[in-house]
C-alpha positions as CSV (number, residue, x, y, z in Angstrom):
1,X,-53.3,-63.5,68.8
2,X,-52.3,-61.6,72.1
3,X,-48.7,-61.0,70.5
4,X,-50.2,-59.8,67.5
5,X,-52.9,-57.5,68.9
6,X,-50.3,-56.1,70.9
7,X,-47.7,-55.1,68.5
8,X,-50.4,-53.3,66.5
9,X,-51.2,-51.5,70.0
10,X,-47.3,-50.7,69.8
11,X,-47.5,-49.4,66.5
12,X,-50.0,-47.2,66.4
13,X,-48.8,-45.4,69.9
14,X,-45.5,-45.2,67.7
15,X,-47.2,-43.6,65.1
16,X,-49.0,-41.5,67.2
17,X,-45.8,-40.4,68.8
18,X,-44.5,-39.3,65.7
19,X,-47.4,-37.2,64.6
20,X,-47.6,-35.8,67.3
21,X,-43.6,-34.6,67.1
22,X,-44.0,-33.5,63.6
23,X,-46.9,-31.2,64.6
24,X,-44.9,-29.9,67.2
25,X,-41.9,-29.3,65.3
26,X,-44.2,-27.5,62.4
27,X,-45.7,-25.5,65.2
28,X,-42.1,-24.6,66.7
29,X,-40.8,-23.9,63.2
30,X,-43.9,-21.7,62.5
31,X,-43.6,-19.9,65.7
32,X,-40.0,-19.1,65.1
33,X,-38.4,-21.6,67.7
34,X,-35.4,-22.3,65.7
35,X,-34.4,-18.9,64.6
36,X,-32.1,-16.7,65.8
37,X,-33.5,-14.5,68.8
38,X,-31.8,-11.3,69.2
39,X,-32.5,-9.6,72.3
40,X,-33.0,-6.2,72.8
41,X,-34.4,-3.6,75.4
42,X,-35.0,0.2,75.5
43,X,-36.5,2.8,78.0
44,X,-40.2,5.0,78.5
45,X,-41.3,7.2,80.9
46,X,-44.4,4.9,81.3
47,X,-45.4,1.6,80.9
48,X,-49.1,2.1,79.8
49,X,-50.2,0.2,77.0
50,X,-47.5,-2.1,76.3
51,X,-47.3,-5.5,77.7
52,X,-45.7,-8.4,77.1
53,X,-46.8,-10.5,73.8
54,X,-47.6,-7.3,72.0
55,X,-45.6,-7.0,68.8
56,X,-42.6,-5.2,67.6
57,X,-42.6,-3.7,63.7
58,X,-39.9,-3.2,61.9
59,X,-40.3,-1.4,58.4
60,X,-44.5,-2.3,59.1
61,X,-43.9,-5.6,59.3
62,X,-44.2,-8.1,62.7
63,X,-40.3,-9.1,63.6
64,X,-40.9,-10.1,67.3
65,X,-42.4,-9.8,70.8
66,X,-42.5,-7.8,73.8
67,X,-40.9,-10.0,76.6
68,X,-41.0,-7.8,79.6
69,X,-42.1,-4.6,80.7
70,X,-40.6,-3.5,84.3
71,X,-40.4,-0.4,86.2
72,X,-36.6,0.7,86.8
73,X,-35.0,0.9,90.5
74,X,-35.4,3.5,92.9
75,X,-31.9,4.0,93.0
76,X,-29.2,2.4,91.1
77,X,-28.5,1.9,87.5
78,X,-31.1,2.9,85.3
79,X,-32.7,5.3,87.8
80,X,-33.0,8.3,85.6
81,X,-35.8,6.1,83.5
82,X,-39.1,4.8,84.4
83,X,-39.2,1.5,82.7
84,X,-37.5,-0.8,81.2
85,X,-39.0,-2.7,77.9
86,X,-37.5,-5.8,76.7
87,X,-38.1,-7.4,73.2
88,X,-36.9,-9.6,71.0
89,X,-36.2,-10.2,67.4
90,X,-36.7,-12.8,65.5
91,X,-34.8,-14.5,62.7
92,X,-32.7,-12.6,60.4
93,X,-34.2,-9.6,60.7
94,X,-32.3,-8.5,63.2
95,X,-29.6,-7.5,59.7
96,X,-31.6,-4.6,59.1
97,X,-30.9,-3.1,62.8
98,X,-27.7,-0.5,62.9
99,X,-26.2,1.1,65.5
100,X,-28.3,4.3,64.4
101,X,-31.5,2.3,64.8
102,X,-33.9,3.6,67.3
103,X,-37.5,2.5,68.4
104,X,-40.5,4.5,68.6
105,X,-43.3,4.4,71.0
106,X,-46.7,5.0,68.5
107,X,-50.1,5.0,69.8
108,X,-52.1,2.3,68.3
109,X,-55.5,3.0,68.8
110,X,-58.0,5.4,71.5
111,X,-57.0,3.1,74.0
112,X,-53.9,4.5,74.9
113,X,-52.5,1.2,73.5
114,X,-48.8,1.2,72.0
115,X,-46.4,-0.6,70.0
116,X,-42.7,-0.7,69.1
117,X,-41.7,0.4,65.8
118,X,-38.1,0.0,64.7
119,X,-36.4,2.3,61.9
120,X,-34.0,0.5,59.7
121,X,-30.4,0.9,60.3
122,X,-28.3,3.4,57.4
123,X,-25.2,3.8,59.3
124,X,-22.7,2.6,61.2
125,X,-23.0,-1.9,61.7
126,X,-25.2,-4.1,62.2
127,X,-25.6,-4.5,65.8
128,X,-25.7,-8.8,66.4
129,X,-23.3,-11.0,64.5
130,X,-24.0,-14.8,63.6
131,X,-20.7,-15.2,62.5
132,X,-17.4,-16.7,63.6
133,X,-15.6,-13.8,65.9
134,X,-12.6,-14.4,67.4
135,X,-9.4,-12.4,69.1
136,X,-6.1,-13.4,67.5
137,X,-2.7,-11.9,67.2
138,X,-0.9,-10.5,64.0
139,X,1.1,-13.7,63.6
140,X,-1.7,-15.7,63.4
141,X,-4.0,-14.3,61.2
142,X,-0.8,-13.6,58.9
143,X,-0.2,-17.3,59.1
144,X,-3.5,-18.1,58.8
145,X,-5.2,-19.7,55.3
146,X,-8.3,-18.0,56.3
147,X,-6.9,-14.7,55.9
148,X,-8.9,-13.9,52.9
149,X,-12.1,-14.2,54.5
150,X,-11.5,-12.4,57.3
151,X,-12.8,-9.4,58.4
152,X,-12.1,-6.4,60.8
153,X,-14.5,-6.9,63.7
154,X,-13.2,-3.0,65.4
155,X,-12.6,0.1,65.0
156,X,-8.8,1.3,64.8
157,X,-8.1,4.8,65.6
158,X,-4.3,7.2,65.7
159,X,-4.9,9.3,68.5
160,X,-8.6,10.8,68.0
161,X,-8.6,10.1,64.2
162,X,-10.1,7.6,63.2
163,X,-8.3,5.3,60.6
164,X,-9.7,1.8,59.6
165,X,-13.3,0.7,60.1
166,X,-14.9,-2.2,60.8
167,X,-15.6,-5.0,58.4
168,X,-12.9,-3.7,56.6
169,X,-10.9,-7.0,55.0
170,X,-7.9,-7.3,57.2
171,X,-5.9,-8.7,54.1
172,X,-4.9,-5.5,52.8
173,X,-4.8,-3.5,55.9
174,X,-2.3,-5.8,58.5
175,X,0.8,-3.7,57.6
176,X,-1.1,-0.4,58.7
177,X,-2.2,-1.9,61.6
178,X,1.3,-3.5,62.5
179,X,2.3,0.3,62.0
180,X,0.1,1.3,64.4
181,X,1.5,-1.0,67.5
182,X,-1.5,-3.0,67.3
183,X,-0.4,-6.6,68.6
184,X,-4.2,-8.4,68.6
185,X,-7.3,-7.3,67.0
186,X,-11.2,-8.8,66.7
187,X,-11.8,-11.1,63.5
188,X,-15.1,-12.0,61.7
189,X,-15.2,-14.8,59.5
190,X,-18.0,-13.4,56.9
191,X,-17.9,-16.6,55.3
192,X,-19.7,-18.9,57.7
193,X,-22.9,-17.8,59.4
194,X,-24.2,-19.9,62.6
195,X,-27.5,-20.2,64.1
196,X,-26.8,-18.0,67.3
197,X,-25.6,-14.7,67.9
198,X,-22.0,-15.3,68.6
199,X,-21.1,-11.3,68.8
200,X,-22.8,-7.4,70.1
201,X,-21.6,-4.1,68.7
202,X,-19.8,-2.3,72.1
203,X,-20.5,1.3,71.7
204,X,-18.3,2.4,74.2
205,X,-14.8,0.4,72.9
206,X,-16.1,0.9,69.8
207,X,-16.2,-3.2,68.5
208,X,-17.9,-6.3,68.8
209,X,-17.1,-8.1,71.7
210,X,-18.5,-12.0,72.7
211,X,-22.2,-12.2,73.1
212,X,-22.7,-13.8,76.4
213,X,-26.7,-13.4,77.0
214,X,-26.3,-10.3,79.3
215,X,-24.9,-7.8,77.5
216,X,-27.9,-7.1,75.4
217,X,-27.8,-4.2,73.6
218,X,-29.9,-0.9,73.9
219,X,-32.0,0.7,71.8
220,X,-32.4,4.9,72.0
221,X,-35.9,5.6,72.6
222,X,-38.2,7.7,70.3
223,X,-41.0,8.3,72.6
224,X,-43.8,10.9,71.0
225,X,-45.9,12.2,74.2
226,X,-48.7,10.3,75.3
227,X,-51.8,10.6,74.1
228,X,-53.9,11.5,77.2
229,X,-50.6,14.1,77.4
230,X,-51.7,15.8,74.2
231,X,-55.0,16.2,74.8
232,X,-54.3,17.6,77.8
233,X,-51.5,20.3,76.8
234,X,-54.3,20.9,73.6
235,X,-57.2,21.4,76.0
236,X,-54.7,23.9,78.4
237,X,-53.8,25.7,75.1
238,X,-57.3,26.0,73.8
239,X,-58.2,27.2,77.5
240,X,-55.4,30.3,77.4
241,X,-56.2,31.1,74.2
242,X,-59.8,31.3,74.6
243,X,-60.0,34.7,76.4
244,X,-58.3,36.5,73.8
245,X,-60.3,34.6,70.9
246,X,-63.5,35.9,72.6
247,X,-62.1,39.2,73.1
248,X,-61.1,39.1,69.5
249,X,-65.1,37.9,68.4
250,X,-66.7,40.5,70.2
251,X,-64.6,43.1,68.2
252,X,-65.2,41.2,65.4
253,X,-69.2,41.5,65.8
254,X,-68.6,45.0,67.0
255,X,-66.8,46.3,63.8
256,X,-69.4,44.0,62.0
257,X,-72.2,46.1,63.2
258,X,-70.8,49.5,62.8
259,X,-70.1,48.2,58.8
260,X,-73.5,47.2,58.5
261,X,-74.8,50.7,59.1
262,X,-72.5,52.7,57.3
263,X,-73.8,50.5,54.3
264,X,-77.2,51.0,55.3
265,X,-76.4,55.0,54.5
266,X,-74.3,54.7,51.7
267,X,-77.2,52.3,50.2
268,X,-80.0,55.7,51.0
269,X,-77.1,57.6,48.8
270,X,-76.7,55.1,46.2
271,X,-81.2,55.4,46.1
272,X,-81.4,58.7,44.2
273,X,-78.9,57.3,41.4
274,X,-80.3,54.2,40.9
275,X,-83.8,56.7,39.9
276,X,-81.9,58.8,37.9
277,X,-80.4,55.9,36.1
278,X,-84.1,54.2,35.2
279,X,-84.9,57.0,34.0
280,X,-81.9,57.3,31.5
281,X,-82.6,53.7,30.7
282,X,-86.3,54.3,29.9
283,X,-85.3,57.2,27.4
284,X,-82.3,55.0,25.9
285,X,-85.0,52.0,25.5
286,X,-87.6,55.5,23.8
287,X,-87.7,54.0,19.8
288,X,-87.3,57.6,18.8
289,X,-83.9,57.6,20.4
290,X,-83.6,60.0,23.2
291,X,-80.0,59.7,23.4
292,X,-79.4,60.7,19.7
293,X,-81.1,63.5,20.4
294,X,-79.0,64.5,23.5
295,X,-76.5,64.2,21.3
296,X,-77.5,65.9,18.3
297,X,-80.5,68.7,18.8
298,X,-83.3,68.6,16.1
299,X,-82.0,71.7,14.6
300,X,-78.8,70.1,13.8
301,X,-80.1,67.2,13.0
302,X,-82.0,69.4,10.1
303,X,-79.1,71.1,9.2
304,X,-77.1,67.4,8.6
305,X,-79.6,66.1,6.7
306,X,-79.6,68.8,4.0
307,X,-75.8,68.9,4.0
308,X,-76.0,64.9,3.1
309,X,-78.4,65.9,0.4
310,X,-76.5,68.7,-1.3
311,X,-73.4,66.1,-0.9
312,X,-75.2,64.1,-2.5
313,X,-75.8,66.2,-5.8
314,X,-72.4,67.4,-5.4
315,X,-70.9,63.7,-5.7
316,X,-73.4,62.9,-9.0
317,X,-72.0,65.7,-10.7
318,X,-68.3,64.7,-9.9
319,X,-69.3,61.4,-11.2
320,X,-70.7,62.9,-14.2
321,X,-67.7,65.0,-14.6
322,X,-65.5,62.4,-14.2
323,X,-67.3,60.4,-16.8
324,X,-67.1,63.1,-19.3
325,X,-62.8,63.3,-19.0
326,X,-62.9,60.0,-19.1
327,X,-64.4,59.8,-22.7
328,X,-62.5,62.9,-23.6
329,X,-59.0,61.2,-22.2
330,X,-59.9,58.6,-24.4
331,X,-60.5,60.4,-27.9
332,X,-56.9,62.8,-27.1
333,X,-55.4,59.4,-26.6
334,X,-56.6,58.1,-29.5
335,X,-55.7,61.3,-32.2
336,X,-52.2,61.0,-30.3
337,X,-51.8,57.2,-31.0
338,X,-52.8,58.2,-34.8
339,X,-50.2,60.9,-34.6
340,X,-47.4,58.8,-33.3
341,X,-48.5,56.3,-36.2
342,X,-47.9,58.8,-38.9
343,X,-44.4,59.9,-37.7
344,X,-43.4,56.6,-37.6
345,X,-44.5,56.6,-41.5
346,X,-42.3,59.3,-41.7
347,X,-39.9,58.1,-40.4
348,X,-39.5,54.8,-42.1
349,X,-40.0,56.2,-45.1
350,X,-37.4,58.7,-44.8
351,X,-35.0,55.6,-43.3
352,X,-35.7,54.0,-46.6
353,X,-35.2,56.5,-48.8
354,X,-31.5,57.1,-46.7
355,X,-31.1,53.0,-47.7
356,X,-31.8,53.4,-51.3
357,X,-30.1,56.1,-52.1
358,X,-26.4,55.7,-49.9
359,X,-24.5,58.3,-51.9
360,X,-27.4,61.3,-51.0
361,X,-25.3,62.3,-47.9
362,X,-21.8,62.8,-50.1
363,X,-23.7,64.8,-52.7
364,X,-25.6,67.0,-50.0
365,X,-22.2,67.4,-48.7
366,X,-20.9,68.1,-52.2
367,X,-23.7,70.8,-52.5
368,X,-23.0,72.5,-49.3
369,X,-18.9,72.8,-49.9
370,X,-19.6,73.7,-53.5
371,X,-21.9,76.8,-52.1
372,X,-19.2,78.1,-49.6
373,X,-16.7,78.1,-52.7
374,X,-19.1,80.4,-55.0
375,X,-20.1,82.7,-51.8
376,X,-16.2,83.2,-51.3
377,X,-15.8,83.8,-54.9
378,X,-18.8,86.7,-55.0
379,X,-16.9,88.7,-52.4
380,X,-13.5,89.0,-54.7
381,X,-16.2,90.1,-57.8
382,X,-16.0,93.9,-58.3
383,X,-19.6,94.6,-58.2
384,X,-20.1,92.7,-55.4
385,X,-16.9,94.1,-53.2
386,X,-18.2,97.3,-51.9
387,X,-21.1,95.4,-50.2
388,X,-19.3,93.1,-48.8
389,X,-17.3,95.7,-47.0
390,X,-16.2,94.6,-43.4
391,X,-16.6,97.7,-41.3
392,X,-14.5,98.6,-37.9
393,X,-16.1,97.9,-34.5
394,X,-15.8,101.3,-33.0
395,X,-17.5,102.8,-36.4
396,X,-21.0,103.2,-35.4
397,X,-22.3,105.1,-38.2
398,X,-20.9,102.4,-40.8
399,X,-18.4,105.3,-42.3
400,X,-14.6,103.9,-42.4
């Protein structure tokens, strides 16, 4: 019974044990413990409202933690600045940080609390590598099977220009560097990514170099002016400028006043008008109509009237007039249409007459010549000669 009670005692601590290493391990896995940390640090004039534990944003989201905030030397390194902020962040966000990142100070409240924002990188690299980076010569990575995957981990210039970046695949670009005297060169193998940083972007030589846990890399500061600072350069302002905004009021109210009573005597002007012009209305409003007879005076008014009148008699006996040609048009038009009816009797009667009788026209012709022939015969007749005497033209008595 004593062997059995205490392997169940056994057993259950065991289990125990293991719960309680599971809920540390989801706690540690929650809390980020076996992700990458990449550190950073940047610089502020002050370190008032940051302190370490507060968050750091990147893109508005929670990447990491403050992990120190200390005031710089007296003298030394890192005199010109005040203090020194360092931060870390957490997992694989630290991909979206460039070399053109920067971090920015914000306010964060009335408090005068702050917190880190960090802009996405654009340009340049990313500043922490998780893979593979190693220094090898030109034979070896020629010799190499894992030349394919590699990966330019520098910049390569000729003089000041510069000629191949990094991350640039070194398999089609190791005859330009062997042209350029280049005997060893930094590698990245893109094709295996560890869980540690294994390499920092050197700004100064201008590649990544090892990552050894004190050569963290810096961050340029965007620091916006304090808030306490604003209000007090605002309140400064607002006290300069207040002289000449009162000065400015009491013109204001001055030229105000003098308006006021040039109105008041252009209103005593306007007064008289505004009489004259009731009384206009009040004879336009008159049913008899007052302004008709402004207009036109009761003489002429007269004089109209009887002119419409006589019009009036003068148009009834147009109409009448034109009534009476109207009927008189009508009865011409009619003795013409009987007219035209008649010749065209005529007419067809003498067209049929020409159709019944074709040969009239030769014997009217017959007639005609036949007439000419007895005329001509008359004049050669002895009775009839000496009256059918031609005489001369300059005769003018008729005597040959």
């Amino acid at each position: 019974m004593e062997r059995v009670v205490g392997t169940f005692v056994i057993l259950a601590a065991l289990l125990m044990l293991a719960g309680f290493g599971y809920y540390i391990y989801s706690q540690a896995e929650q809390r980020g413990w076996f992700e990458i940390r990449a550190p950073f640090y940047t610089y502020s004039d002050t370190g008032s409202g940051v302190a370490p534990g507060d968050p750091v944003k990147l893109m508005g989201f929670e990447v990491g933690r403050v992990t120190a905030v200390r005031a710089m030397p007296a003298r030394g390194k890192g005199s010109d600045h005040n203090v020194q902020i360092d931060f870390e962040v957490v997992g694989t966000n630290y991909s979206y940080i460039w070399t053109n990142s920067t971090v920015e100070l914000a306010s964060a409240g009335f408090l005068g609390k702050r917190e880190l924002d960090i802009t996405k990188g654009t340009k340049g690299y990313t500043v922490y590598l998780a893979y593979p980076l190693h220094e090898w010569t030109l034979d070896t990575i020629s010799n190499s099977s894992d030349l394919p995957k590699l990966r330019l981990g520098q910049e390569i210039y000729e003089g000041t220009n510069l000629v191949l970046r990094a991350w640039q695949p070194l398999s089609t670009n190791l005859d330009k560097i062997a042209r350029l005297g280049l005997a060893r060169v930094w590698t990245i193998d893109a094709t295996r990514v560890g869980r540690s940083i294994t390499g920092v972007w050197n700004n100064i030589e201008h590649r990544y170099e090892a990552f050894e846990g004190t050569n963290v890399y810096l961050l340029t500061p965007d620091e916006p002016p304090a808030l306490m600072d604003r209000v007090n350069e605002l309140v400064s302002q607002v006290q300069d400028a207040l002289p000449g905004m009162l000065k400015q009021v009491a013109v204001t109210l001055s030229n105000s006043a003098a308006l006021t009573s040039n109105l008041n005597a252009v209103a005593a002007g306007v007064r008289p008008i505004e009489d004259n012009l009731a009384v206009i209305t009040g004879n336009i409003k008159n049913p008899e109509g007052s302004l008709g007879e402004w207009l036109i005076p009761t003489n002429v008014n007269r004089q109209l009237a009887l002119a419409l009148l006589n019009a009036n008699g003068t148009l009834t006996n147009v109409n009448s007039t034109v009534t009476n040609v109207n009927t008189n048009l009508a009865g011409v038009f009619q003795g013409i249409d009987a007219s035209l009816e008649n010749l065209a009797g005529i007419t067809s009667n003498l067209n049929r007459q020409v159709e019944a009788n074709s040969n009239m026209l030769t014997q009217i012709s017959d007639i005609v010549v036949h007439s000419d022939q007895f005329i001509q015969g008359l004049k050669h007749f002895w009775l009839f000669r000496h009256s059918m005497k031609k005489y001369g033209t300059n005769d003018m008595t008729g005597k040959k």
